[in-house]
C-alpha angles and dihedrals in degrees: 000000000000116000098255091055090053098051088053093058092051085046087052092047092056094043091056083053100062102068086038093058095037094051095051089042092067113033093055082060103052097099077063105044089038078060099044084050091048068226115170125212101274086031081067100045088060094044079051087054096067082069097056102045089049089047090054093048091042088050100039087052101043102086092047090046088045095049087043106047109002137240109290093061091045087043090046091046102036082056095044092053082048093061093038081054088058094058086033094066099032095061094042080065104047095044095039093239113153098181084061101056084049088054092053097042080053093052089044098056093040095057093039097043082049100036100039090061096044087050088047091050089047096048096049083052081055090057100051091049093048100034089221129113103257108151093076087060095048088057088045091060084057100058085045092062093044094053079041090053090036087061106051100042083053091059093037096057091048088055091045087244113187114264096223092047096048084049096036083057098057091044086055088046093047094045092052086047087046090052085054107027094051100064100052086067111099118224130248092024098145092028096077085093092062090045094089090048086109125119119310089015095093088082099058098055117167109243108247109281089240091074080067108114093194094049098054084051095065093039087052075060094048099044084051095050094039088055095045082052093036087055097041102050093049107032103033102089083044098044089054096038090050110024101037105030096249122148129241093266091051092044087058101042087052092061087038076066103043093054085052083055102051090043096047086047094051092050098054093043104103099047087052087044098052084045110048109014133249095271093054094042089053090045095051095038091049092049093037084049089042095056107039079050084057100056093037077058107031112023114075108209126100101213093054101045093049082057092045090053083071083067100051094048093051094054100043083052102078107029103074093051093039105058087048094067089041082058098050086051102042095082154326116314095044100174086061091042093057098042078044089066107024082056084059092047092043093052089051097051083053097041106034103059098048081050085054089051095054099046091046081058089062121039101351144310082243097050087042085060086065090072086054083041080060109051082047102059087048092059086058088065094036090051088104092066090077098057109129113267084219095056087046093048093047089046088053086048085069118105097252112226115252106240094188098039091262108138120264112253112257113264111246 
């Protein structure tokens, strides 16, 4: 690996850092910022709101913007709306504004829905130039930032920390990451599909990559996972709260866990990856996810569900990043093919916890996690489709044995 290439992979890990550490950042200090709001419980749904609606628009844009400028401007600008969330949303607070919290949630989903799938894109560009599994680490990088945020919103609200300048300080920290990380992002990386659109090239259009059978099968893996993460990362503390009998601090301590789980597991990712394959990692994701989901539901002990949280978090950890980089190798046009899939496993992570919610309303937090128990069983039987197209292609180069006499056709 030359030295550019691995600069913009270090550029790529820290990139993936930023929303990690913004987002923890924040959310460990909504009791304070609820308080500084004089918000009540549905006030601050709808100041929540403002993220969701600015994820949706981020995500649904990201592939246009991709194929119309590249990665490096969606992944520069993303950032920089991440940062103007953090003083968004600090100064919302100090000046008990909740308009303007709703405002910065709203910058903030906007630049990581758009930048999180241009940095996928760009990752899965990294892979094919290395040959070396890569994306599992980027994600990695995220949950990082989101145990190192975690952590220090957790010491900042003991010692009664201001909230804008906890905020004011990541958003420091994230501009000085995006003046050296930036430039280590190579141009026109997502534009390599509009370059044959010379003279003579209009009537050999590619069909749209979603008539591509393969590739909704992948995307059928990565809706499954997201929503295994999605549900995870909103309803846990909750689940265990509610479903098991723990206490705040346990709850907690549980999803403390089950992010320990998903960033040991992406960190190990490529090794598994390189070792086993793609096919046997989202099989066995997908079955380690799909049992530690059975005893969370059905096993009413809290000992033993906290435990089984580690495996859910071991097996949600892969197969996001996974099928992403399933998706870059299935076929021509990789950088559509990949916004393709990251917009399916962003939409999950929007739509299937508000589902969850719902559903929790209704008959359990425990009894909603079934419908996440079976997507996830589902992955187990769609893992083939992320079988490398240059293994199958390879496997199809072998003589094939003649099961009638007739001669083998001649290798090429």
């Amino acid at each position: 690996m030359d030295l550019a290439t691995r600069r913009r992979r270090l550029a790529l890990f820290l990139f993936f850092m930023v929303p990690g550490l913004s987002i923890s950042s924040w959310v460990t200090r909504t009791p304070d910022i609820r308080d500084a709001l004089e918000a009540s419980t549905a006030q601050m749904g709808l100041v929540l709101f403002g993220l969701s609606v600015g994820s949706m628009l981020g995500i649904l844009s990201s592939g246009a913007l991709v194929a119309r400028f590249g990665t490096r401007p969606v992944i520069g600008t993303g950032t920089i709306l991440v940062i103007a969330s953090m003083a968004a949303i600090g100064c919302g607070t100090l000046l008990s504004s909740a308009p303007l919290v709703t405002a910065g949630l709203f910058l903030f989903g906007a630049g990581m829905g758009s930048g999180e799938v241009a940095m996928n894109i760009d990752g899965a560009e990294v892979e094919r130039i290395t040959g070396r599994t890569v994306l599992p680490t980027l994600h990695g990088f995220f949950s990082l930032g989101t145990v190192v945020g975690a952590s220090l919103g957790i010491v900042f609200t003991a010692t009664e920390f201001p909230v804008q300048w906890h905020l004011a300080a990541i958003a420091v920290v994230s501009t000085a990451i995006l003046l050296y990380a930036h430039r280590h992002i190579p141009s026109g990386i997502g534009l390599r599909a509009r370059e044959g659109k010379g003279a003579g090239a209009g009537t050999n259009a590619p069909a749209p990559v979603w008539r591509d059978s393969r590739l909704l099968l992948i995307g059928g893996i990565i809706l499954a996972m997201a929503l295994a993460e999605g549900a995870a990362n909103d309803w846990l503390p909750l689940l265990m709260v509610d479903g098991h009998g723990l206490d705040a601090t346990m709850g907690s301590a549980v999803y403390a866990g089950f992010a320990a789980a998903m960033a040991a597991g992406r960190f190990t990712g490529g090794f598994l990856i390189d070792r086993f394959g793609r096919v046997a990692v989202v099989r066995g994701s997908a079955v380690s996810a799909a049992f530690g989901l059975t005893m969370v539901i059905f096993v009413d002990h809290a000992v033993f569900a906290g435990a089984a949280v580690l495996l859910w978090g071991l097996g949600a950890a892969l197969g996001f990043p996974l099928a992403l980089s399933a998706a870059g190798d299935s076929g021509e046009d990789s950088a559509a093919r990949v916004s393709f899939v990251a917009m399916i496993g962003y939409v999950a992570f929007l739509v299937g916890p508000p589902g969850l919610g719902f559903l929790g309303d209704h008959y359990g937090l425990r009894a909603a996690m079934t419908a996440v128990l079976a997507f996830v069983a589902v992955a187990i039987f769609l893992a083939p489709a992320v079988g490398s197209r240059r293994a199958t292609a390879a496997r199809q180069s072998e003589p094939a044995v003649p099961a009638t006499g007739d001669a083998a056709p001649p290798r090429t």
